[in-house]
C-alpha positions as CSV (number, residue, x, y, z in Angstrom):
1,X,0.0,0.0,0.0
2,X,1.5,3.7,-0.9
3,X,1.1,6.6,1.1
4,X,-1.9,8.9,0.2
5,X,-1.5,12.6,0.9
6,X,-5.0,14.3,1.3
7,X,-5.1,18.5,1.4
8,X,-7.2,20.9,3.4
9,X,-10.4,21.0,1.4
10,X,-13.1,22.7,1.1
11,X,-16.7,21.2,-1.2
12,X,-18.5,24.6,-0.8
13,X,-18.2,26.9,-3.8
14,X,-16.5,30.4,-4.0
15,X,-14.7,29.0,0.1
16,X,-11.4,30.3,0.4
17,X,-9.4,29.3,3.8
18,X,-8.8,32.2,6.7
19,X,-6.2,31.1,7.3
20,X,-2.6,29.0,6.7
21,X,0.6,28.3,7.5
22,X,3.3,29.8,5.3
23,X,3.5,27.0,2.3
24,X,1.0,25.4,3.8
25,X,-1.6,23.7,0.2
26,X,-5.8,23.4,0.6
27,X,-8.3,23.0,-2.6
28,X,-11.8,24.3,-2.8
29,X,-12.8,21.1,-5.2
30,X,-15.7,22.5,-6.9
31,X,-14.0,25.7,-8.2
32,X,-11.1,23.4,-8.9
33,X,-8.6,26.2,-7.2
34,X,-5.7,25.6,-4.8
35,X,-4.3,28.4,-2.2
36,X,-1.4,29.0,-0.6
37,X,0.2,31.2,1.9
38,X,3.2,33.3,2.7
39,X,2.5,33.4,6.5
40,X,0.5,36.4,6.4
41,X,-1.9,36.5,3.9
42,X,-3.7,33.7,1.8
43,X,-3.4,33.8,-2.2
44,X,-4.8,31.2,-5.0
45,X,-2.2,29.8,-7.0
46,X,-4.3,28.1,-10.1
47,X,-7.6,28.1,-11.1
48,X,-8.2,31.9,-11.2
49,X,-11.3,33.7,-13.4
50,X,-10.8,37.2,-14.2
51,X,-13.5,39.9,-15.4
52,X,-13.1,43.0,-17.2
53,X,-14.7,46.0,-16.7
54,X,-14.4,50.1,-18.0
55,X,-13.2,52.7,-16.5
56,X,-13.0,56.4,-17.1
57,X,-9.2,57.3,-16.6
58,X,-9.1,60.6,-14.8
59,X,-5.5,61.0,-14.6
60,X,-5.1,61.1,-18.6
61,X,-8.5,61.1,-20.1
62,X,-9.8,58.3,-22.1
63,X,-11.4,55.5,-20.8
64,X,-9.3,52.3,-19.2
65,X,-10.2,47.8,-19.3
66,X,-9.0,46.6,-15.6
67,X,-8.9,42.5,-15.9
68,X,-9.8,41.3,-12.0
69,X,-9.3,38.2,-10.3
70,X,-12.0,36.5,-8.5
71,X,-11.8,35.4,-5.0
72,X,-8.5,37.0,-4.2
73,X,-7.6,39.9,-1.8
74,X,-4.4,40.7,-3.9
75,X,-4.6,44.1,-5.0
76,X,-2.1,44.3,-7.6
77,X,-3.4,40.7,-9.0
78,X,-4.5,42.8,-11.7
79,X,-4.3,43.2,-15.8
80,X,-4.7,46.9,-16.5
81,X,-4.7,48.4,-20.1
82,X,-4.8,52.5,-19.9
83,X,-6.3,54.4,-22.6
84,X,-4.2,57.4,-24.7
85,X,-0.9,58.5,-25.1
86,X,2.2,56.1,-25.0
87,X,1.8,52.3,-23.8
88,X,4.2,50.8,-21.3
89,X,3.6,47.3,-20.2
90,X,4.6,45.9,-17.3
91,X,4.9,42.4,-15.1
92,X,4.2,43.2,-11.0
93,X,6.2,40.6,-8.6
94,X,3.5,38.8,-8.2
95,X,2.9,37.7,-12.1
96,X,0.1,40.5,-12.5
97,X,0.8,42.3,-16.3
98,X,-0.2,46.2,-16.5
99,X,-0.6,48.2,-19.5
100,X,0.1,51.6,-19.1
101,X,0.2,55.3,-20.4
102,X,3.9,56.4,-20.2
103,X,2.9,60.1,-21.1
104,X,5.3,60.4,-24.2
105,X,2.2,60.7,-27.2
106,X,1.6,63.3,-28.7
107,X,-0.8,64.4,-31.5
108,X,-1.0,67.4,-33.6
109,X,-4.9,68.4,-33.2
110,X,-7.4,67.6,-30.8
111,X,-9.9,64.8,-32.8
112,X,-13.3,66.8,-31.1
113,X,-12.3,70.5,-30.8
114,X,-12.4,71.7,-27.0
115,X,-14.5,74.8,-25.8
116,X,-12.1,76.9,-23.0
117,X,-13.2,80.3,-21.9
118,X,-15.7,80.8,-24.2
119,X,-12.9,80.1,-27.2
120,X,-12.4,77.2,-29.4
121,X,-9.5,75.1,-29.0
122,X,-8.6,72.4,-31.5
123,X,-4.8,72.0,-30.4
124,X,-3.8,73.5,-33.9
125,X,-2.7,76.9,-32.7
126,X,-2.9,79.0,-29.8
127,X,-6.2,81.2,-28.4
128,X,-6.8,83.9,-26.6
129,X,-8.9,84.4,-23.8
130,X,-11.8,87.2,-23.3
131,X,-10.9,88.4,-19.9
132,X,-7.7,86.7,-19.6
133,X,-5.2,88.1,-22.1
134,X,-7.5,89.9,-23.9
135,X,-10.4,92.4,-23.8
136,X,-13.2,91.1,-22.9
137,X,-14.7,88.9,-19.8
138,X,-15.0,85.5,-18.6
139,X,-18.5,83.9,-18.1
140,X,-18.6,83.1,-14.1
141,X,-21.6,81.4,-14.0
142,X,-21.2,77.9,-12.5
143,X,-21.7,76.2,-9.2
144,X,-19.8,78.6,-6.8
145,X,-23.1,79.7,-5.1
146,X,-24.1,76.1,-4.6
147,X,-20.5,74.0,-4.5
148,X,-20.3,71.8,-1.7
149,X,-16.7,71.8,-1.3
150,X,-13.5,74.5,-2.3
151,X,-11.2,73.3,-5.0
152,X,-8.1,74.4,-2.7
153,X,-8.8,74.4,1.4
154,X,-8.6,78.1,3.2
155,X,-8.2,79.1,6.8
156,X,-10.3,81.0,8.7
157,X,-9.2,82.1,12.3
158,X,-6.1,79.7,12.0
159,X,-8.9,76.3,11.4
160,X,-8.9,74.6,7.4
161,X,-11.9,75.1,5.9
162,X,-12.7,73.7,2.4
163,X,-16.5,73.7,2.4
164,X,-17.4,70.4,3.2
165,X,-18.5,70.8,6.7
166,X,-18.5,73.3,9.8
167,X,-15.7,74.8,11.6
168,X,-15.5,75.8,15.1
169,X,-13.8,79.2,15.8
170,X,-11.2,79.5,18.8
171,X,-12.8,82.7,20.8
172,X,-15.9,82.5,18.7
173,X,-18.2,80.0,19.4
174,X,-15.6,77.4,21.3
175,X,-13.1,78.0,24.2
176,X,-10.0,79.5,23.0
177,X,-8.5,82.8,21.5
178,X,-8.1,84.9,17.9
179,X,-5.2,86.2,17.0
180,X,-6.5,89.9,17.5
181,X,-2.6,91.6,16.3
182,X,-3.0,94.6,14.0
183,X,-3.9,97.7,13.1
184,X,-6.1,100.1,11.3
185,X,-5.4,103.3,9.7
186,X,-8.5,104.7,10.6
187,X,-11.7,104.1,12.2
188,X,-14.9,103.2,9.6
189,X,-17.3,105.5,11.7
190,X,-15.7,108.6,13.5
191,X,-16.1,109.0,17.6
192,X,-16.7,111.6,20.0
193,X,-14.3,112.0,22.6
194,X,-15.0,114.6,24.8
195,X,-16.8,116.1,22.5
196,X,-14.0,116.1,19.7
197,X,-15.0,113.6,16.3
198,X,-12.0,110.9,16.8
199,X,-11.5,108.6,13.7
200,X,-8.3,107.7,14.5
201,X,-6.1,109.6,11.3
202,X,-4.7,112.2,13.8
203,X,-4.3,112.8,17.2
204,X,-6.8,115.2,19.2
205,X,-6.7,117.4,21.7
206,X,-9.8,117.2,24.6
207,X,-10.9,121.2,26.1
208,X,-10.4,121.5,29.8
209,X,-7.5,117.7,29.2
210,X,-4.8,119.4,27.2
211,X,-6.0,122.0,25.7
212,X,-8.1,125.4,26.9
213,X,-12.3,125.0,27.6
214,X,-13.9,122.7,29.7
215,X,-15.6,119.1,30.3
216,X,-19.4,118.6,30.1
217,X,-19.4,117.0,33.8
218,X,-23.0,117.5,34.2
219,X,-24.7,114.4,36.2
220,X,-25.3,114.1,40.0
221,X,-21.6,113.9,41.2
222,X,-21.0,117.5,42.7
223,X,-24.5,118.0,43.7
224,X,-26.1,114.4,44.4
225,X,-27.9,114.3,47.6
226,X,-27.8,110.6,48.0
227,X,-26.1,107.1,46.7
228,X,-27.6,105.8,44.2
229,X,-26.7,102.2,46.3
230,X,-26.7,102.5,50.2
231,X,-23.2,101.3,52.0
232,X,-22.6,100.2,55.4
233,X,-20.1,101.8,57.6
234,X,-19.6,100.2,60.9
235,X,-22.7,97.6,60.5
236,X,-24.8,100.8,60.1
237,X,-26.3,101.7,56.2
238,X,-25.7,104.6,54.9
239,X,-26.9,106.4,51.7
240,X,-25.9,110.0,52.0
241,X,-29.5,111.1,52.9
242,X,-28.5,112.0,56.8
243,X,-25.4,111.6,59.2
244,X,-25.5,108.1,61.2
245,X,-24.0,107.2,64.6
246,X,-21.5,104.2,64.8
247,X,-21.8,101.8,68.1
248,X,-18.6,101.9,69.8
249,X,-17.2,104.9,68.0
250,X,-20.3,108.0,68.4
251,X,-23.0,105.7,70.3
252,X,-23.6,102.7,73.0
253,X,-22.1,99.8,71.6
254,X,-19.5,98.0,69.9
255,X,-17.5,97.3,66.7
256,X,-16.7,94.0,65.6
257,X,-12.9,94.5,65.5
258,X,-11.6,90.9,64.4
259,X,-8.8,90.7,62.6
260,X,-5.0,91.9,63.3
261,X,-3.1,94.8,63.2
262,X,0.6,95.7,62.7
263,X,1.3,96.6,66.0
264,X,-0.4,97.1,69.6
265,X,-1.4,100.9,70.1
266,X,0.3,100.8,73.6
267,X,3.5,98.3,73.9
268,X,3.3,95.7,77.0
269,X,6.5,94.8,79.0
270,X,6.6,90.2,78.2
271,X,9.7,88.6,80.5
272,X,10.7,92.4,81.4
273,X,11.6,93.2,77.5
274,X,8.8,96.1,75.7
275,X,6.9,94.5,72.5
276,X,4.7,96.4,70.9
277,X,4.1,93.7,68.6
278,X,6.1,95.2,65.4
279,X,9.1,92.5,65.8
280,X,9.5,89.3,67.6
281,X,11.6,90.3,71.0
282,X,14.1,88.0,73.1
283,X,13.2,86.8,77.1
284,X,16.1,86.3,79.1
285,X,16.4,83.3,81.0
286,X,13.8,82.0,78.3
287,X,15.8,82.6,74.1
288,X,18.7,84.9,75.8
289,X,21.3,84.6,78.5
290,X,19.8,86.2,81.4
291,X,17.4,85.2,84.4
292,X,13.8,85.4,84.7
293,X,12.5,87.4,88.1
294,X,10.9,84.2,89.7
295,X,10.2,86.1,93.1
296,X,6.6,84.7,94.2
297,X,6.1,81.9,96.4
298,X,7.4,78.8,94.8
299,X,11.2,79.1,96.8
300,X,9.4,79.3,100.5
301,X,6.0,77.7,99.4
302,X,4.1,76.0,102.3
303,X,1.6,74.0,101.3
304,X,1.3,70.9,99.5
305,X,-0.8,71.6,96.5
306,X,1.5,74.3,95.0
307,X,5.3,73.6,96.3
308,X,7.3,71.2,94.5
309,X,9.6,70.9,97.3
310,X,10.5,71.0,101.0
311,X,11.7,74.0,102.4
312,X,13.5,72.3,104.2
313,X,15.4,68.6,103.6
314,X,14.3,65.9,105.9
315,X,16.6,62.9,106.9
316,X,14.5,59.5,106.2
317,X,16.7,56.4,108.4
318,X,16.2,53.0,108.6
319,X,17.7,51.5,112.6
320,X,18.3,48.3,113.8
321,X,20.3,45.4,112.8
322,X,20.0,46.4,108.8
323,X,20.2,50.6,109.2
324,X,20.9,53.3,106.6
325,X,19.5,56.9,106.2
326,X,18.8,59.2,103.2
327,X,18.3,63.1,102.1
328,X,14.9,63.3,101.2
329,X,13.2,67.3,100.3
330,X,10.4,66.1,98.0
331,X,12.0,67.2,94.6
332,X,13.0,63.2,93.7
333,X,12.6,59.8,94.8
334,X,15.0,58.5,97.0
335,X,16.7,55.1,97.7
336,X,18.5,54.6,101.5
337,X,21.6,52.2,101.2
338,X,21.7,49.5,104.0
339,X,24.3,47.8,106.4
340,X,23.5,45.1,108.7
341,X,25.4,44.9,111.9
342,X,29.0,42.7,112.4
343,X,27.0,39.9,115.0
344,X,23.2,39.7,116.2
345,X,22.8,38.3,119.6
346,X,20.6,35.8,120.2
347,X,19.1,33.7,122.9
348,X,21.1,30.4,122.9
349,X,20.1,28.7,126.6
350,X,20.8,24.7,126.5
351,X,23.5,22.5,125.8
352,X,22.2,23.2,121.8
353,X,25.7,25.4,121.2
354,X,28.1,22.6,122.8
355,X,26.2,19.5,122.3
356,X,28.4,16.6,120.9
357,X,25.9,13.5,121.0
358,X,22.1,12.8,121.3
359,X,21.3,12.1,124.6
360,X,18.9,9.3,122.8
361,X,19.8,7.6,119.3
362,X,17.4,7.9,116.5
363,X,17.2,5.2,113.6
364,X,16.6,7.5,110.1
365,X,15.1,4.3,107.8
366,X,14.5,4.3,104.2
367,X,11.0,2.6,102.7
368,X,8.9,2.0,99.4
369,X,11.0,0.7,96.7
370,X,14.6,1.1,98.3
371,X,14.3,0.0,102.6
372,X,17.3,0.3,104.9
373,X,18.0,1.7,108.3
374,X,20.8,3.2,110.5
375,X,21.3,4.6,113.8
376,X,22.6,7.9,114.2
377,X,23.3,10.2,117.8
378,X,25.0,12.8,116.5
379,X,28.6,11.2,117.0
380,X,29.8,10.8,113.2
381,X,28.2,9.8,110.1
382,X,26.5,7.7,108.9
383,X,25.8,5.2,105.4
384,X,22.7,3.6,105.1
385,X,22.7,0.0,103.0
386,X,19.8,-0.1,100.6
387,X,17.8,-3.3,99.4
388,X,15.8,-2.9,96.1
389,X,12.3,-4.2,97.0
390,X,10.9,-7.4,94.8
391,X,8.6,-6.4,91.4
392,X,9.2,-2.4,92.4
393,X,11.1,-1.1,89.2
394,X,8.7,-0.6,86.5
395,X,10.6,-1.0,82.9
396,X,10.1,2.5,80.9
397,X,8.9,4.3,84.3
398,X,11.5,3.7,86.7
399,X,14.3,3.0,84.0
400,X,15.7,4.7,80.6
401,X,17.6,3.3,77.8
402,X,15.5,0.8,75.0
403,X,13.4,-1.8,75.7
404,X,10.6,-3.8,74.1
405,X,7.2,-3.8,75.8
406,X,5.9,-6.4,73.3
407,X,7.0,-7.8,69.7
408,X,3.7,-8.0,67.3
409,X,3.8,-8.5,63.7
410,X,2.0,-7.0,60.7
411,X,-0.5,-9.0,58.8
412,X,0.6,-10.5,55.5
413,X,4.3,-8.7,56.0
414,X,5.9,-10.0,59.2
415,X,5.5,-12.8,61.3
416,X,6.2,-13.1,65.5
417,X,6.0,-16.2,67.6
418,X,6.3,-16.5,71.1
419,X,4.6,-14.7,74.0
420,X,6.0,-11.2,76.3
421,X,7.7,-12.5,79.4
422,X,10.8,-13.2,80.9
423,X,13.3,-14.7,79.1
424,X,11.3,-15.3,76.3
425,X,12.5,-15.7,72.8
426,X,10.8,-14.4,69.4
427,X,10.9,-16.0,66.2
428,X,11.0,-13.4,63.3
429,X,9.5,-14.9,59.9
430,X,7.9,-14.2,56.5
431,X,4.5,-15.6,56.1
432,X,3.9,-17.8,52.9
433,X,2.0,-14.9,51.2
434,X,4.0,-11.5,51.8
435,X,2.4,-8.4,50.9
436,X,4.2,-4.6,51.0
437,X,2.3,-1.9,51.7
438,X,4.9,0.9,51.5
439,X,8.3,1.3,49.8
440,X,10.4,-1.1,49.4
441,X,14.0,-0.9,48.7
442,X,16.1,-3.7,47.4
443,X,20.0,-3.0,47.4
444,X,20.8,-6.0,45.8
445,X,19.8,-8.4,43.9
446,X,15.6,-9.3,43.6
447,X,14.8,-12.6,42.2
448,X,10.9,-13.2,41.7
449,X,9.8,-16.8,41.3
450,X,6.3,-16.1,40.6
451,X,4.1,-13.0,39.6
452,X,4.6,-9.7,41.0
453,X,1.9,-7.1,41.9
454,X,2.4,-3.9,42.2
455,X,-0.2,-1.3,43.5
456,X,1.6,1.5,43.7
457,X,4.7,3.4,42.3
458,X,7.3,1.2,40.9
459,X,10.8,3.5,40.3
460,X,13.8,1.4,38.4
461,X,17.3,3.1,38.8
462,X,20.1,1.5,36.7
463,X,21.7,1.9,33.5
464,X,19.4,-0.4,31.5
465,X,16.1,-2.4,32.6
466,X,15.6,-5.3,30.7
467,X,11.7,-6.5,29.7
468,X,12.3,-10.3,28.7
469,X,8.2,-11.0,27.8
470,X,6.1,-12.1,25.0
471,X,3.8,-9.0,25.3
472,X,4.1,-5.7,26.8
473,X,0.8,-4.1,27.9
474,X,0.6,-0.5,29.3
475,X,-2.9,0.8,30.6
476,X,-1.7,4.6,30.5
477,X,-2.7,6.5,27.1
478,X,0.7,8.4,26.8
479,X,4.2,7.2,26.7
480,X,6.5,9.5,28.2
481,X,10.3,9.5,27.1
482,X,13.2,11.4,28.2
483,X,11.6,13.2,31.0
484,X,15.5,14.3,32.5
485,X,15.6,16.3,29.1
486,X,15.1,19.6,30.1
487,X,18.1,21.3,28.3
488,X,16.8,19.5,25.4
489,X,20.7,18.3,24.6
490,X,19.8,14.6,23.3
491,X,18.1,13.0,20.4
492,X,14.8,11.6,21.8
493,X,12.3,8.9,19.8
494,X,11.9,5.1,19.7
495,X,13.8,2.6,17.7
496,X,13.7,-1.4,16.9
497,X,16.1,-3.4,16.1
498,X,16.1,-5.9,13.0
499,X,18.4,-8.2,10.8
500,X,18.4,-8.8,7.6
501,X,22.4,-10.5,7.3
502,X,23.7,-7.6,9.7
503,X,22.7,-6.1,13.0
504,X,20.7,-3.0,12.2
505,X,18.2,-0.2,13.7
506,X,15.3,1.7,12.6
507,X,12.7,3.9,14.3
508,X,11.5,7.3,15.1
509,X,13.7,10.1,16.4
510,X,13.4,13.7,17.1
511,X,16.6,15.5,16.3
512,X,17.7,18.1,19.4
513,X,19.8,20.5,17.1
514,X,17.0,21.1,15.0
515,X,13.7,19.8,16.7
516,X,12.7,17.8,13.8
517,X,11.9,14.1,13.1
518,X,13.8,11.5,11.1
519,X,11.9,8.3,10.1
520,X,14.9,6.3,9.8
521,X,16.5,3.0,8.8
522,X,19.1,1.0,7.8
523,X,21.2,2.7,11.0
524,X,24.7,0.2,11.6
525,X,25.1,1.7,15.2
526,X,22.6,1.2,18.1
527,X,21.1,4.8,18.5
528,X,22.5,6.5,21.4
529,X,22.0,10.4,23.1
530,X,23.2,11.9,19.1
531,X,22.2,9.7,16.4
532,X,24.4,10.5,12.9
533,X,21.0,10.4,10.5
534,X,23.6,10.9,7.6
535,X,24.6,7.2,7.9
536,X,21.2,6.0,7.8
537,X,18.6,5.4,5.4
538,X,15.1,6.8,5.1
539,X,11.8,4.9,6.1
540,X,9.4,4.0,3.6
541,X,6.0,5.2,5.4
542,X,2.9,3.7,4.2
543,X,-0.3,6.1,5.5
544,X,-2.8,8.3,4.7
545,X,-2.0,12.0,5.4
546,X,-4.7,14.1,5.6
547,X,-4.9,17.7,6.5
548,X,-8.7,18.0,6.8
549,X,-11.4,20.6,5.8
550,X,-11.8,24.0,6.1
């Protein structure tokens, strides 16, 4: 069986793909076209239907045929032929021909004679213009009253305006300023300025200003016998019409006088230094060298609840056996240092000072666990021989150090014969079934007669593990490889190994200095962490690739 390669495909008509990778094929199979891409954009590469169409040519007159492709997003994928003048044809990168008007033709006369200004113009010889270069005038009639846009763009107040729509003024009708710089030579409609006509050709001179007469100053001014608007003076209105009285000032009462002033009408004496409040001042014994007059009665003070000291210091002592005394005169806390006398005397009547021996001999004994006994008057010493009492030391309460309260085994795992006691001994065996329920580790060589279950993690380290069975069965769905790879250093991928007369290898590899795979065969050496693909062989691969629809 041979390979069979299927593309991305498409059975809707007029479907193009959104999308490939760069050099990447898929077929729309009813417009019998294939695409392609370049990584950014996708193209057709066969199968393309153009249709022509007209076009007036602005740029040179005449009319233009523009050949377009269907289905495409190419621009330039285009066949142009350009009415007039010379023909240049040309090929775009893409394969696209153009034919176009170079701008070298000429021709003697016009073939339809042209009407400008009025004046026939055939091309055969030059015209004059009515209006233009020649007496006369040029009709103006046209669409200026109604156009809806300016052939060349203006400004207005420093915004473009080209007719199309609305402008917004700065200072007019939106937030923001004209430039207002200039001048006129005169005014359009004279002023009067003190009577003198002022239109701003010549300077002027105003009667009873700079110049002999007098100003009309007729009005209410000089002769008004009350404010057109009342004001308050001292909280009290006041429109002309009568005198008032201000409270505090001419009348009972007061004046709100909140606020500050420079400095005090009459300077105080502060500390003994004059301030008057028109610069700060220095206290001495306060900012200054100096002394503050504290005369008062805080030196001789008497009673407690404004002196801070005694008057007088008072000796605090401590007598006895253990004496001391202290300065105390209320202004700090005080501590008295101690001394306690060479010898105390006490009452020592008996024989208790001199007394050699007991007059009667006591036996001090020992019971519980350890009993023993001695006598002892008082003469010397004395050592007292102790007997541990039967069944009275309790292992792991009355001793330290190891010991085993009981041996017990676990089922299925270990096996223990023989009883707690005295002298007993344990026998330490496997049962005939032996199940593990946590890790085991085996430092030397395992040997397994019969099967072997295992329920939970089974980790192999060594160089090589070797699988001597008919079949190989693995539950999980992926097959993980190299998973120490993380520098990605080494070739990774599955191999076999075959003979056909020699000793050779063949599988699937992933190269590491290139990340792609190698379908191999034919390889002499047994594939190791770099495989040399250039002395193998290529696999024959027998499948059906298919990339799909779209």
């Amino acid at each position: 069986m041979s390979s069979i390669i299927k593309l991305k495909r498409s059975l809707t008509p007029g479907s193009a793909p959104s999308s490939l990778e760069a050099g990447e094929l898929a077929i729309n199979l009813p417009d019998k076209k294939i695409y392609s891409s370049n990584g950014s954009s996708v193209f057709s590469v066969s199968g393309d239907t153009y249709n022509a169409v007209t076009q007036a040519n602005v740029a040179v007159g005449g009319a233009d045929i523009v050949l377009t492709v269907d289905n495409d997003s190419l621009s330039n994928d285009a066949i142009t032929m350009v009415g007039s003048g010379g023909v240049v044809v040309g090929r775009a990168a893409n394969g696209a021909i153009t034919v176009t008007d170079d701008g070298t033709g000429t021709a003697a006369t016009l073939t339809n004679a042209r009407t400008i200004g009025g004046v026939s113009f055939d091309g055969s010889t030059n015209i004059n213009l009515p209006g233009v270069n020649a007496a006369g005038n040029q009709d103006t009639s046209g669409n200026a009253a109604t156009a809806s846009q300016l052939n060349n763009a203006i400004t207005i107040g420093g915004v473009s305006f080209d007719g199309s729509a609305a402008i917004n003024l700065s200072g007019v009708n939106q937030t923001g300023n004209q430039d207002t710089t200039g001048s006129a030579a005169t005014l359009t409609t004279s002023r009067n300025i003190g009577g003198v006509a002022f239109d701003g050709s010549a300077n002027i001179d105003l009667p009873g200003v700079n110049a002999a007469g007098n100003q009309d100053t007729s009005g209410n001014a000089a002769t008004a016998a009350a404010l057109e608007t009342a004001r308050t003076l001292g909280g009290v209105s006041f429109d002309g019409t009568a005198n008032i009285n201000l409270p505090g000032v001419n009348a009972e009462g007061n004046q709100n006088t909140t606020g500050s002033a420079a400095t005090l009408t009459t300077a105080r004496t502060l500390g003994g230094v004059s301030f008057d409040g028109s610069a700060n001042i220095n206290l001495p014994g306060v900012n200054a060298a100096g002394n503050q007059d504290t005369s008062g009665t805080a030196a001789n003070a008497t009673l407690a609840a404004d002196a801070t000291k005694l008057a007088t210091t008072r000796a605090i002592a401590v007598a006895g056996a253990v004496s001391g005394t202290a300065n105390f005169d209320g202004s700090a806390g005080i501590s008295i240092t101690t001394t306690i006398a060479d010898s105390i005397t006490a009452n020592t009547s008996g024989n208790a000072a001199t007394a050699t021996a007991l007059e009667t001999a006591r036996t001090i004994a020992l019971s519980g666990d350890q009993v023993g006994s001695a006598s002892f008057d008082g003469t010397g010493n004395i050592s007292i021989a102790t007997q541990t009492q039967a069944n009275s030391v309790d292992l792991g309460t009355h001793t330290t150090g190891n010991y085993a309260a009981s041996v017990t085994g676990t089922s299925n795992e270990i096996e223990i014969t023989g009883a707690a006691g005295e002298g007993t001994n344990f026998q330490v065996g496997l049962p005939n079934d032996v199940t593990i329920g946590n890790d085991l580790t085996v430092t030397a060589d395992l040997q397994v007669g019969g099967g072997l279950t295992v329920d939970g993690n089974l980790e192999v380290n060594g160089t090589l593990t070797y699988i001597d069975s008919t079949t190989v069965t693995i539950g999980d769905n992926m097959l993980k490889l190299a998973n120490t790879n993380i520098a990605d250093t080494v070739d990774t991928g599955f191999y076999v190994q075959y003979n056909d007369g020699a000793k050779k290898f063949a599988g699937l590899v992933r190269d590491a200095s290139d990340g792609s795979f190698h379908l191999f065969d034919e390889l002499a050496s047994e594939p190791d962490q770099q495989i040399n693909f250039g002395a193998s062989g290529q696999a024959v691969l027998n499948a059906i690739i298919d990339g799909g629809t779209y």
